[in-house]
N, C-alpha and C positions, 0 to 999 in steps of 0.2 A: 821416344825414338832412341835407338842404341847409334852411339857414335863410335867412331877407333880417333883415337888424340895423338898426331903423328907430329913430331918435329924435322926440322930441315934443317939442317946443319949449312949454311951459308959460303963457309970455305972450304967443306970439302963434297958437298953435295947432295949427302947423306941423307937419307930418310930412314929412323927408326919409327915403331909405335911405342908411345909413354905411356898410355892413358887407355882405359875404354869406360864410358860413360855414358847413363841414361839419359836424355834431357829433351825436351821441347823440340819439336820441331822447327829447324831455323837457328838455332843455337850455334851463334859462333864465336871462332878462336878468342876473339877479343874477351868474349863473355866470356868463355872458359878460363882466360887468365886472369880479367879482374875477379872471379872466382877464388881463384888459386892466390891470389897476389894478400890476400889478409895470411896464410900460411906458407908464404915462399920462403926457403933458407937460401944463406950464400951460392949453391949447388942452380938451384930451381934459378937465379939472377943471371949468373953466368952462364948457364945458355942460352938463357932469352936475348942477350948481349950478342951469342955466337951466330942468330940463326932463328927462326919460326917456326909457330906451333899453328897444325892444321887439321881442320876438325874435317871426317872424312865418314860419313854415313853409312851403315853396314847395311 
């Protein structure tokens, strides 16, 4: 199933798209960040800090 990986920026409201990704049906954010979380840099942490990532099925 194709997903769209959209983050919310917490303080200011903000909804961009990060990501698009194939994966399993049922597949969520959580999984996509322990995913992501063996290759996250300074950058990928301090947003997770500012705000959530939301898995949103196309």
């Amino acid at each position: 199933m194709k997903y769209t990986v959209e983050f919310k920026d917490l303080l200011t409201g903000a909804v961009s798209p990060i990501d698009n990704i194939e994966a399993p049906e049922g597949y969520t954010a959580e999984q996509y960040i322990s995913d992501c979380a063996s290759n996250a840099d300074q950058e990928w942490n301090e947003m997770l800090a500012h705000g959530k990532v939301i898995i949103v099925s196309e």
